[in-house]
C-alpha positions in Angstrom: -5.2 -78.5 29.3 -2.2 -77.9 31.2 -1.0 -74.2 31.4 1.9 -75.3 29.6 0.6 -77.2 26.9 -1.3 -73.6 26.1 1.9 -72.3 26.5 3.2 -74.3 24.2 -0.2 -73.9 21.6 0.3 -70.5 21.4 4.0 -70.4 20.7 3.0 -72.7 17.7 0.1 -70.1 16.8 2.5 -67.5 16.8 5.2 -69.5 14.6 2.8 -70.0 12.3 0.8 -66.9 12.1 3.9 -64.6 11.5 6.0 -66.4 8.9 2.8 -66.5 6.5 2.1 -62.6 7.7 5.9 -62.0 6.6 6.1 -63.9 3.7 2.7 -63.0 2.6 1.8 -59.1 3.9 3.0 -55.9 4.3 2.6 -53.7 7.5 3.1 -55.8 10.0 3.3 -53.9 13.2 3.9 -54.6 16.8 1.4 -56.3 18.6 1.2 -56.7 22.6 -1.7 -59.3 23.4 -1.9 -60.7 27.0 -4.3 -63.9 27.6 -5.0 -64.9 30.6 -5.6 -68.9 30.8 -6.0 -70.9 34.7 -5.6 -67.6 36.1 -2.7 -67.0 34.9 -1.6 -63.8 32.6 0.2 -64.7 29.3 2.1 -62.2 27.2 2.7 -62.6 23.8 4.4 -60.2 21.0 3.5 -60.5 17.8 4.6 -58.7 14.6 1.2 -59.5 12.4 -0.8 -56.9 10.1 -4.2 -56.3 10.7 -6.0 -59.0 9.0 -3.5 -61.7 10.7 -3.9 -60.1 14.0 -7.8 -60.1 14.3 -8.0 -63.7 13.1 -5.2 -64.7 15.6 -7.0 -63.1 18.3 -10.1 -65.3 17.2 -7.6 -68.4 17.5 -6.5 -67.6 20.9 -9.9 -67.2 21.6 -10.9 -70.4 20.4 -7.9 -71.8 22.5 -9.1 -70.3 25.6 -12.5 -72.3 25.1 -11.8 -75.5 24.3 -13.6 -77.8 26.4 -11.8 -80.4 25.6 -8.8 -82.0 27.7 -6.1 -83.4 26.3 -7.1 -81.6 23.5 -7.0 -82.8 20.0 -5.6 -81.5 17.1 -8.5 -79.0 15.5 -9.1 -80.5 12.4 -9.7 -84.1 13.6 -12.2 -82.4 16.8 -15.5 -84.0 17.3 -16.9 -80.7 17.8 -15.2 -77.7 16.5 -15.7 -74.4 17.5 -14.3 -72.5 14.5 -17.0 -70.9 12.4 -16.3 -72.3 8.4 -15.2 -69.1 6.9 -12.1 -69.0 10.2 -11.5 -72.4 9.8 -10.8 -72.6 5.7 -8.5 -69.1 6.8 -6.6 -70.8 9.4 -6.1 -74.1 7.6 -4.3 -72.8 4.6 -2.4 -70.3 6.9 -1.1 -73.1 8.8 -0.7 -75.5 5.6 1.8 -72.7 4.1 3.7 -71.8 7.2 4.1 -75.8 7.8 5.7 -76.5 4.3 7.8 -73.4 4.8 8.9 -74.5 8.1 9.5 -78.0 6.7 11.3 -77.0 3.7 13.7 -74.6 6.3 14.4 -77.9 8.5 15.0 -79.8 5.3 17.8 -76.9 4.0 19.1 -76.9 7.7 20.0 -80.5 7.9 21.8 -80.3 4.1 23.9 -77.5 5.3 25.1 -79.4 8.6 25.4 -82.2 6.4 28.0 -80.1 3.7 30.3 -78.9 6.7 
C-alpha cells in the first residue's frame, strides 16, 4: 500500500473512531500516537477514551500488517487478521460513525439546498 493510501486509512480510522468515542463516551483525552509505515513517521492526534484508544491502536496495528496490496476493504478480506471479539468491536463502531456521518452529509446538502 502506498504511503498515502495509509495516510489516507488512518485519517478514516480516526473519523470514525472519535465521533462514536464523542457521541458515545466520556473522558476522552488527548492522545499523541506516531506510526511509522515505509519508513516513514506518522503523527496522529486523537481525542479517544481509553477503551477507544487501545482498540484503535490494535487497528493501526492491523493496518501496519496487512499483507495485502491494494488492499481490500476488511470485511470482504480473504484472510483477516482481526481476532473475532476486535472485529464485532470495530464493525459496529464503524457502522454507527458511518450512519452518523451519512445522516450529517444528508442535513448539509438540505441546508445548502434552503439558502
Amino acid at each position: 500500500m502506498q504511503t498515502d493510501k495509509f495516510k489516507s486509512e488512518i485519517e478514516t480510522l480516526k473519523k470514525f473512531f472519535e465521533l462514536h468515542c464523542m457521541d458515545n463516551h466520556k473522558n476522552q483525552k488527548h492522545h499523541c500516537k506516531q506510526l511509522i509505515y515505509n519508513d516513514e513517521k506518522i503523527n496522529t492526534d486523537l481525542e479517544l477514551c481509553e477503551d477507544c484508544i487501545h482498540l484503535i491502536h490494535y487497528s493501526f496495528d492491523r493496518l501496519i500488517e496487512c499483507p495485502h496490496d491494494p488492499k481490500p476493504r476488511c470485511r470482504t478480506c480473504p484472510s483477516p487478521c482481526y481476532e473475532k471479539s476486535e472485529w464485532k468491536k470495530v464493525a459496529k463502531l464503524m457502522r454507527y460513525s458511518g450512519i452518523q456521518l451519512g445522516i450529517l452529509k444528508i442535513k448539509k446538502f438540505f441546508r445548502i439546498k434552503k439558502n
